[in-house]
C-alpha positions as CSV (number, residue, x, y, z in Angstrom):
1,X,59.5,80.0,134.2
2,X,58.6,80.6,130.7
3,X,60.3,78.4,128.0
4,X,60.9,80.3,124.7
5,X,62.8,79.1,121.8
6,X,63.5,80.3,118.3
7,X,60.1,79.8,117.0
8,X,58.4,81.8,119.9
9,X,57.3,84.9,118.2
10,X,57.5,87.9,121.0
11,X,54.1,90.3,119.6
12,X,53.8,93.8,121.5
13,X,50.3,95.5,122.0
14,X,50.5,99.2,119.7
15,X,48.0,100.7,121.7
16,X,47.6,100.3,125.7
17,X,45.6,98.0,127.7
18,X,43.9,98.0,131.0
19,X,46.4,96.7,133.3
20,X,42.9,95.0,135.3
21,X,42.8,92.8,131.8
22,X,42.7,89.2,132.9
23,X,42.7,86.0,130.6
24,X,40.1,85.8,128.9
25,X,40.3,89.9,127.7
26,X,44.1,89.5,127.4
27,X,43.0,86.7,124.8
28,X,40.8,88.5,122.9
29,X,42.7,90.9,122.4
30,X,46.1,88.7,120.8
31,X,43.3,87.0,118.3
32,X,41.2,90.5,117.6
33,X,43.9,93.2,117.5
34,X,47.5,91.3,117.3
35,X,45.2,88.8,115.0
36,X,47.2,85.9,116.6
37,X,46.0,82.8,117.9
38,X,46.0,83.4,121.9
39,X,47.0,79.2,122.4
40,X,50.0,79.2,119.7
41,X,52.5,79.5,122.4
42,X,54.1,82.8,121.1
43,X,54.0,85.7,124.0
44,X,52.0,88.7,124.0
45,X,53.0,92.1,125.3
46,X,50.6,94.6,126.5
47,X,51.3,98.0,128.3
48,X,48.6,100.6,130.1
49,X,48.9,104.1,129.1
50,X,51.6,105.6,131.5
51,X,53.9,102.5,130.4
52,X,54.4,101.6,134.1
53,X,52.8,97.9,133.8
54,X,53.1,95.4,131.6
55,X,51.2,92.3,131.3
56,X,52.6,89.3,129.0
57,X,50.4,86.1,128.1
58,X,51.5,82.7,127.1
59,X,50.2,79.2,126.6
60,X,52.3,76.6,128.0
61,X,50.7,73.9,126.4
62,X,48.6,73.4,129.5
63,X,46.9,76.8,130.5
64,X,47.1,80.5,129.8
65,X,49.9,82.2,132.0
66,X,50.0,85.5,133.4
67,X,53.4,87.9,133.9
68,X,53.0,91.0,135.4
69,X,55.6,93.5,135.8
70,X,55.4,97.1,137.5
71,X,58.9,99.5,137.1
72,X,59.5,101.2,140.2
73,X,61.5,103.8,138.4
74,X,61.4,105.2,134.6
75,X,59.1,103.9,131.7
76,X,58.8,100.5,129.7
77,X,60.2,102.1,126.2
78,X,57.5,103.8,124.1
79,X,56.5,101.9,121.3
80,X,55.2,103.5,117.7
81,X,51.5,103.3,117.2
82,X,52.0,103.9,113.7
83,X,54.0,101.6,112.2
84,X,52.3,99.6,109.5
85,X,53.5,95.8,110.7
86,X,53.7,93.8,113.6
87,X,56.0,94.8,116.3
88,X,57.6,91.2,116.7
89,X,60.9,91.2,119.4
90,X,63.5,89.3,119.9
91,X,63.8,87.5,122.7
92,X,67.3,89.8,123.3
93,X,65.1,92.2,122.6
94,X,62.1,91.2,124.7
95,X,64.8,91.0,128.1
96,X,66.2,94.3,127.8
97,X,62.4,95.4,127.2
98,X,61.7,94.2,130.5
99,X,63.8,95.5,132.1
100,X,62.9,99.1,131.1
101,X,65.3,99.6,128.3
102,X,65.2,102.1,126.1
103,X,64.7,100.7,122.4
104,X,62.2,103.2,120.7
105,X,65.3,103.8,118.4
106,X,64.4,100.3,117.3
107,X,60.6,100.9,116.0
108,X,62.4,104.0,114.3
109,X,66.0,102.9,112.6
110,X,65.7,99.1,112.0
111,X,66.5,98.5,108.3
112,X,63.8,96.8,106.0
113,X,63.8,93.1,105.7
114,X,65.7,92.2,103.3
115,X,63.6,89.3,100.8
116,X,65.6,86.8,100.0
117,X,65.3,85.9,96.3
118,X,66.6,83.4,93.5
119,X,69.6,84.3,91.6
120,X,69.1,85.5,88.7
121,X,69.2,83.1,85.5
122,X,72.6,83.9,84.0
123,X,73.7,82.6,87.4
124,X,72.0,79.8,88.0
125,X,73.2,78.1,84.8
């Protein structure tokens, strides 16, 4: 069982990976292409390039841990290649993914985040 909390970060793959990836590749590739630290304990998403498989890695605080997942039906949703930041999910987000959701509207529609900011000075006064 895989304990997440708030300050899990859910980081998907853009581009997709050999589904024979094991540890030590899986690894390499959250700290060279999701430029993550592999033993932080956030999860890592990869796909292969029919978006059949999925392979997720965690550290539990005692090894690296290995989920596979193969749909028997449909497609794990597509995600954009080209979009400029990190594809961070939810953990709402990462369950419905898993299950073979459709949330490519999400890469697509999500509003900006909004920077929070100090009031301005006739305000604060």
């Amino acid at each position: 069982m895989i304990a997440l909390n708030r300050r899990t970060n859910i980081y998907v793959a853009k581009g997709p990976t050999d589904m024979r990836a094991s540890y030590d590749t899986l690894s390499l590739k959250a700290r060279d292409i999701l430029r993550q630290d592999p033993f932080s304990g956030h999860l890592f998403v990869f796909l292969n390039a029919r978006r059949t498989s999925c392979k997720c890695l965690y550290y539990d605080g005692t090894g690296l841990v290995i989920i596979a997942k193969r749909l028997e039906k449909g497609l794990f949703s597509k995600i954009n290649p080209y979009l400029n930041e990190d594809i961070i999910l939810t953990q709402a987000e990462f369950n419905l993914f898993f299950e073979g959701a459709d949330l490519s509207k999400r890469f697509i529609e999500s509003p900006p985040k909004i920077k929070k900011s100090s009031p301005p000075k006739e305000l604060r006064d």
